[in-house]
FIGU-949262 format. One record per residue: x, y, z of N, C-alpha, C in turn; residue in one letter. Coordinates in steps of 0.05 Angstrom, whole numbers, plus 5000, padded with zeros to 4 digits. Each point is the difference from the previous one (the first is absolute). Layout:
<rs>
XYZXYZXYZa/...
</rs>
This chain:
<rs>
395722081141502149974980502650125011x/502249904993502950085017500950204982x/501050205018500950304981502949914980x/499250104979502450044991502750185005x/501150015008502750255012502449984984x/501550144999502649994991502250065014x/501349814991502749965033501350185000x/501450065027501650225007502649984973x/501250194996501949974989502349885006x/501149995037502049825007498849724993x/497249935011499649784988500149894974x/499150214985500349894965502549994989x/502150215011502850074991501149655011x/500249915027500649835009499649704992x/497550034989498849754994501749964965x/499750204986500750034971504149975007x/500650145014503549905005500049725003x/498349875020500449754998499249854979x/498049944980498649904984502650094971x/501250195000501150134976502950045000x/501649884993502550055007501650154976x/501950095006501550224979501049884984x/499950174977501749814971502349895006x/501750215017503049905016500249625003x/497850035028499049745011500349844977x/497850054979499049784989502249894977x/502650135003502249984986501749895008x/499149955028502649715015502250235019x/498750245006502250125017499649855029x/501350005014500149975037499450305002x/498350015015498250225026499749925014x/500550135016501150005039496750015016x/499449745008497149895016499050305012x/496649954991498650195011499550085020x/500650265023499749995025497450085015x/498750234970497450074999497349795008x/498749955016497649915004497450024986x/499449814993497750134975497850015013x/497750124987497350135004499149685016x/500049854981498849685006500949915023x/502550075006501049795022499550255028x/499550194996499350205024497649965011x/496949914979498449834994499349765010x/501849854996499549725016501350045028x/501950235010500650025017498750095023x/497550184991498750175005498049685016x/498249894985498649775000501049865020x/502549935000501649815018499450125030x/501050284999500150175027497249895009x/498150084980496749985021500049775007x/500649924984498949595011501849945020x/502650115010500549935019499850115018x/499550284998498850055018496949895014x/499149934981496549895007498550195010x/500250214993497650275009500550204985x/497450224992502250264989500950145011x/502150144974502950165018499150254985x/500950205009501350314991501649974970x/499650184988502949974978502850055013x/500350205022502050025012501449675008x/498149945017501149685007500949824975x/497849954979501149994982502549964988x/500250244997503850134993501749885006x/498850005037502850015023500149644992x/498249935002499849695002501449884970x/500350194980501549824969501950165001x/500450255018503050124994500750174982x/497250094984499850174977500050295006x/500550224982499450235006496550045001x/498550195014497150065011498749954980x/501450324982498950194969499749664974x/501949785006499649844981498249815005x/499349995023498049805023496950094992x/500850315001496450055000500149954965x/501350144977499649964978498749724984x/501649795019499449694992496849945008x/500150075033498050005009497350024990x/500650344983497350154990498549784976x/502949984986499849764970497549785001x/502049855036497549785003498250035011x/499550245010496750055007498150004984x/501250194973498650004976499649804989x/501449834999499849644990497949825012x/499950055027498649945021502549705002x/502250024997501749865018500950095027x/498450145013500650145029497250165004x/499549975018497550205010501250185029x/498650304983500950185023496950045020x/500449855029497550085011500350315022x/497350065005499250225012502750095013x/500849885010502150085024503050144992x/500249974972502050024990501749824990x/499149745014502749794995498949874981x/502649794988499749834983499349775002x/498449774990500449725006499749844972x/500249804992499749894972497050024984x/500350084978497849944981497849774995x/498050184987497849774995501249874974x/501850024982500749934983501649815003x/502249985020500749805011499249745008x/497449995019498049845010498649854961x/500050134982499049884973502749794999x/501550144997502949884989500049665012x/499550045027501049835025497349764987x/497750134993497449814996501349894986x/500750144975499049724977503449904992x/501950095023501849715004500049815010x/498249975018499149815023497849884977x/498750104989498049834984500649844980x/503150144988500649844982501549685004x/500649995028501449895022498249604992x/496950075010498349804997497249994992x/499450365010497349965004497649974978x/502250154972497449984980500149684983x/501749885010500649674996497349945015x/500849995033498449885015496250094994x/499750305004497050094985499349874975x/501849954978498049884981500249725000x/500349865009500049685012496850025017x/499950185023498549965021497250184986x/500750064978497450204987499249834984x/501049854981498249754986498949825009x/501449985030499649705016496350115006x/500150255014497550165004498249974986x/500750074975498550044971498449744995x/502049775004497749784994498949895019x/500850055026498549935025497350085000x/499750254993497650195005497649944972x/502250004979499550044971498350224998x/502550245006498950344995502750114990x/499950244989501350214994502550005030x/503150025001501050055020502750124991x/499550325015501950144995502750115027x/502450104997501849965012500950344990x/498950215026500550264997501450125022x/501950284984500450195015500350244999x/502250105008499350375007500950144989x/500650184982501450144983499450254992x/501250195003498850415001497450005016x/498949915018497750055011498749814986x/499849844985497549844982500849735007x/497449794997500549795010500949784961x/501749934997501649864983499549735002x/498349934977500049584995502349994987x/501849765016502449944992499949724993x/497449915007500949684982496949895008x/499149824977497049995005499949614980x/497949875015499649844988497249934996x/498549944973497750034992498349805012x/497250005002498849815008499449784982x/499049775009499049864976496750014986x/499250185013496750114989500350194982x/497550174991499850194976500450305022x/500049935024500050315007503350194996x/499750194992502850115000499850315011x/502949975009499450335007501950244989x/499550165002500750364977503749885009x/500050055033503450055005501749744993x/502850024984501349834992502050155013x/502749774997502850045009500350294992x/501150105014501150304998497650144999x/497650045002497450245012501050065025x/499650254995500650155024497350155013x/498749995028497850075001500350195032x/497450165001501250105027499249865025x/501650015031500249905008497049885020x/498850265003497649995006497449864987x/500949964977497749784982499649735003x/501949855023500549714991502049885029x/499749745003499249955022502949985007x/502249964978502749925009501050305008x/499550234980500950245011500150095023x/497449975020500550155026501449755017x/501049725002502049805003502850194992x/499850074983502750095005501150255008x/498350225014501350175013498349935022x/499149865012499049895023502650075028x/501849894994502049965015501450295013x/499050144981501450375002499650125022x/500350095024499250245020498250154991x/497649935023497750224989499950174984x/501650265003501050274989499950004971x/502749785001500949944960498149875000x/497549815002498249934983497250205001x/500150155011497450214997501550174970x/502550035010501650204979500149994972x/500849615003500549924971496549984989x/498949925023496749984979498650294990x/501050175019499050334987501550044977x/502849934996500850124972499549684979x/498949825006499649824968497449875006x/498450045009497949935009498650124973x/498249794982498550154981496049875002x/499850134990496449864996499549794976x/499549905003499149664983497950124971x/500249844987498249904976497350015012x/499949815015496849915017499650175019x/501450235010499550195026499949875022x/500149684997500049885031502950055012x/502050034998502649985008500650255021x/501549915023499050185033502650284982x/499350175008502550184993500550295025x/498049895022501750125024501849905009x/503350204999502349905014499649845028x/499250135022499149965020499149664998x/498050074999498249694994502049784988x/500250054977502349844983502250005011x/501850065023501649925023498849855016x/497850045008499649795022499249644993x/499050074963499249814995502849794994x/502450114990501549974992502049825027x/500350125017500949895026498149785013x/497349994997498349795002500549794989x/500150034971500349814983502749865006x/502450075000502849925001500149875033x/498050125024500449825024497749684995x/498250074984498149724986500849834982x/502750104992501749824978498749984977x/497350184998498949984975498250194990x/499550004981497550274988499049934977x/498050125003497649894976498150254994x/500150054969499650194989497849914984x/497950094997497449834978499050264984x/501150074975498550184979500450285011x/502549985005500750315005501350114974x/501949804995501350174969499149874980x/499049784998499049884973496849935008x/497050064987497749935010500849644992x/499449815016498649815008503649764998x/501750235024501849784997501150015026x/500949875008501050015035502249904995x/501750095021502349855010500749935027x/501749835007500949925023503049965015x/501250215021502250084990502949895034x/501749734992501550035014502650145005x/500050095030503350164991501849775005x/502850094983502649845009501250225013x/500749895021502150265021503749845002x/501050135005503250014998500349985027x/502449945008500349975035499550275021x/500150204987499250275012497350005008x/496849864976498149975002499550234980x/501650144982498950124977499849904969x/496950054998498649844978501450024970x/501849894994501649864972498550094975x/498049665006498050094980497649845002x/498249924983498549925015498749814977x/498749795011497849804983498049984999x/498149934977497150134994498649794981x/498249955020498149854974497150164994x/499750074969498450144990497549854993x/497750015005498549894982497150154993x/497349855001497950204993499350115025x/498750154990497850125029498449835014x/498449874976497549805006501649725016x/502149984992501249755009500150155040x/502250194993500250095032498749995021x/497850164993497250015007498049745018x/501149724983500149805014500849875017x/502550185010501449955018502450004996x/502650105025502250004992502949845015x/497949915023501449835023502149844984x/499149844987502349794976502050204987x/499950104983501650254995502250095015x/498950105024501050105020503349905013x/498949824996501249775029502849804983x/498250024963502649904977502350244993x/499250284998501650145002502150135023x/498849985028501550105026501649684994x/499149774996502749775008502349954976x/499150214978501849954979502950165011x/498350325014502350284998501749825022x/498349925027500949875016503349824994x/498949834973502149764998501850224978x/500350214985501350164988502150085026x/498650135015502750085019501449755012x/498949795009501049815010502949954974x/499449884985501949994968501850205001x/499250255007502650195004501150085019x/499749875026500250065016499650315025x/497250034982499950285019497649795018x/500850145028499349775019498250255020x/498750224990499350255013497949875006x/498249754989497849925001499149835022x/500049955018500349835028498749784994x/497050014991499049744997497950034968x/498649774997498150074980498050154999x/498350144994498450185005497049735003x/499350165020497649895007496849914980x/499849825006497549784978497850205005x/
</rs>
């Protein structure tokens, strides 16, 4: 959960001068243009510096690089650390936020992709004629963001917006698959929980390796770990970097699985497949293997 903080006072004083203008103002006087720099624009200036720089900097550099005084550099600074619009790593320096990286997701998604996912999720749905859902990643938990029902009696507990953990289910470890060893031992030790059914793996360790397995197999398959007698089957969509977006899933029984999943398999890896194709993330070289 993201801390709540309360802004510096140059920042709040700054932000409120601009947002609030004086009765004077609002009476039609002329006042002579502001020379003061506000909290915001020190902010995006701050942002600007790293990104062009393309590595992290010092706050000193910082400074030197927007031309600001130090004492107002670190104050802004501290703001967006707390925000997690800036992350301060070990070393001291600064580089952009995980909050950022959200921001950047779901403008790019709003762009095509949740167009293109629910087109290619019904197309699924009646291909297979199963349950097919279209998930991703949100506070550590794995998030159904768009789901289309089967045409049989089977149904399952998670609907649009269940949020579940990530270790229960086959799209979750798909999507921190892509992470540096480190962060995914890290992120599975702090949200890693134990299942309903007790089958669900909840060693970090293990659950990294399974996780990076799964995302180089383009697929994962989970049978009655979080729900008794329901499986899933899980493709990632990757972005041109090769980090997992979100991912596609066809749910159905146990007993069905059980019979085999080769068909399954091979309808879901060529759906994610033709999803990136449609959006052009092209990280994918060829189709995943029959």
């Amino acid at each position: 959960m993201a801390r709540t903080s309360r802004p510096s006072a140059s920042a709040g004083e700054s932000v409120a001068a601009a947002a609030h203008p004086s009765a004077e103002q609002s009476q039609g006087e002329t006042v002579a243009p502001r020379t003061r720099t506000s909290a915001l624009d020190r902010a995006v200036q701050i942002l600007d510096a790293l990104q062009q720089a393309n590595r992290p900097a010092t706050a000193y550099e910082v400074a030197r690089i927007v031309g600001a005084p130090l004492s107002t550099v670190y104050s802004i600074i501290n703001d967006m650390v707390e925000k997690s619009l800036l992350a301060r790593r070990v070393d001291g320096t600064i580089w952009l936020g995980s909050r950022l990286y959200g921001y950047g997701l779901t403008y790019a998604s709003s762009l095509d992709y949740l167009a293109v996912a629910h087109e290619e999720m019904q197309r699924l749905s009646a291909e297979v004629e199963e349950t097919v859902q279209v998930c991703g990643l949100e506070d550590g938990m794995m998030v159904v963001q768009q789901m289309a029902e089967g045409p049989g009696h089977f149904r399952v507990t998670s609907r649009v917006g269940s949020r579940v953990p990530l270790n229960w289910t086959a799209s979750g470890r798909l999507l921190v698959g892509h992470l540096p060893d480190a962060e995914r031992v890290a992120f599975f030790a702090q949200h890693a929980q134990s299942s309903p059914t007790g089958r669900a793996e909840t060693r970090p360790e293990v659950l990294a390796q399974i996780a990076r397995e799964a995302l180089e197999a383009r697929l994962s398959i989970q049978i009655g770990e979080s729900d008794a007698s329901v499986a899933c089957l899980a493709a990632p969509v990757l972005d041109n970097s090769g980090a997992c977006v979100f991912t596609i899933s066809i749910v159905m029984p146990e007993a069905k699985a059980a019979l085999g999943t080769e068909r399954f398999a091979q309808a879901v890896q060529s759906v994610a497949a033709r999803i990136e194709a449609r959006l052009g993330w092209r990280h994918r070289e060829q189709e995943p293997a029959a």
